[in-house]
N, C-alpha and C positions, 0 to 999 in steps of 0.2 A: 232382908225380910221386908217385904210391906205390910203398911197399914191397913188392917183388916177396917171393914165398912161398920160402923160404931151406928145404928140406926137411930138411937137415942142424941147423938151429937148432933147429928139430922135436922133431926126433928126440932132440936130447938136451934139452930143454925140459918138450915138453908133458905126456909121459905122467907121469911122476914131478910136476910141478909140479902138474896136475891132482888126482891122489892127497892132495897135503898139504893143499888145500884142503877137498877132500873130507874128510876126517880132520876136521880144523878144525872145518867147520857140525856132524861127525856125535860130534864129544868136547860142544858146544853143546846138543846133542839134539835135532839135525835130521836126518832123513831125506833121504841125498845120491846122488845116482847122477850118471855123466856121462850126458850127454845123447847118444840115439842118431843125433840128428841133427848130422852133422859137422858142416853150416855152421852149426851152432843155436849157441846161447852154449854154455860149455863145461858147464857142471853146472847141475842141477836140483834144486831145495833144497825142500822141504816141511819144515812144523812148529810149531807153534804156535801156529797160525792163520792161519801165514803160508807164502806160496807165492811162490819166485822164482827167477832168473837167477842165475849167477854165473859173471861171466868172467874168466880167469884170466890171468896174465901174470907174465916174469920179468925183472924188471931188473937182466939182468946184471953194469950199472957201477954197482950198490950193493952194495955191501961194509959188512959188520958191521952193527949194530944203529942206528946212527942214520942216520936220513933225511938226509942234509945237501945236498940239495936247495930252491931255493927253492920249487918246486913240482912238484907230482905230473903226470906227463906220460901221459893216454890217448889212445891211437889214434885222430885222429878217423874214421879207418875203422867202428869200433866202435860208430858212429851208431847200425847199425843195431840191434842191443840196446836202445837205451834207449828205444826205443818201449813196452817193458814191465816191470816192476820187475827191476829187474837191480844187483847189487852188483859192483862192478868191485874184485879183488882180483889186488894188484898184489907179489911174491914180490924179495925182494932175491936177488943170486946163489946164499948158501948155504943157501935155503930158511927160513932159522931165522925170520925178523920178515916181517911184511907190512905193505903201507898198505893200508885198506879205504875206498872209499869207493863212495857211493851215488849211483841215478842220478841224483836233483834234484841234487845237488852238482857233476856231472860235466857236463849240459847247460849250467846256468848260466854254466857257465867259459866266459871265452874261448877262442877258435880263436885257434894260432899255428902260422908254419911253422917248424919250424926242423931245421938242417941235424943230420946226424948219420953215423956210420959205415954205415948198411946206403941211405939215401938223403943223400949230399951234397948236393943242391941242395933237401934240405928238404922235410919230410916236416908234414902235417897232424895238429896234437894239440891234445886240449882241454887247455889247461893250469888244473889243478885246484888249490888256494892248500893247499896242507901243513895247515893249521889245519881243514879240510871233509874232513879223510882221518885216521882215526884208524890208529897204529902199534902192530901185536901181535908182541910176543913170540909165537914159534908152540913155544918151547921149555918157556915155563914150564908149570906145572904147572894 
């Protein structure tokens, strides 16, 4: 079963979550816009020779600065991004740290289901190994 689209989750989510990443690639000295295609990945990064995806996400049951997860959990909905360079950028609750991690990192992972509040009987995710996802401070300087 997938995750039905929660419009309310959205709303207080995306747009603000979208923004700090943006912020993020453009303190970097990337050139970042979202992207005007909704269903596209969320942001479009140019810069440095480099040109890509970046989709964005908030884990709202991470609190404070460390990961303390065994593993980074992405959507496997989100397949469809990684057809093209795409950095999957994943936001603790209060915005401040992110995991980053990249598409070769994200494909290779295994598929698991597992159960969760928005789908109980188990929802589809790459589950990505902590160590292939690097953790930013998004506060420091």
């Amino acid at each position: 079963m997938l995750k039905y689209f929660d419009k309310t989750q959205y709303a207080l989510h995306d747009a603000h979550a979208k923004e700090v990443a943006r912020q993020f690639w453009i303190k970097l000295g990337y050139d970042c816009i979202e992207n005007p295609d909704e269903y596209g990945v969320d942001l479009l990064v140019e810069g440095k020779g480099r040109k890509f995806g970046c989709e964005v996400e908030v884990k709202t049951g991470w609190h404070g600065p460390e990961f303390n997860y065994p593993t980074l959990h992405i959507p496997f909905r989100k397949k469809k991004f990684t057809k093209g360079r795409v950095t999957f950028f994943v936001l603790n609750n209060a915005r401040s740290h992110a995991a980053v991690v990249g598409r070769n990192d994200v494909v290779k992972s295994p598929i698991v289901k597992v159960p969760n509040k928005m789908v109980p009987t188990g929802d589809l995710f790459y589950d990505v190994a902590v160590k292939d996802a690097k953790i930013i401070n998004l506060l420091a300087s």
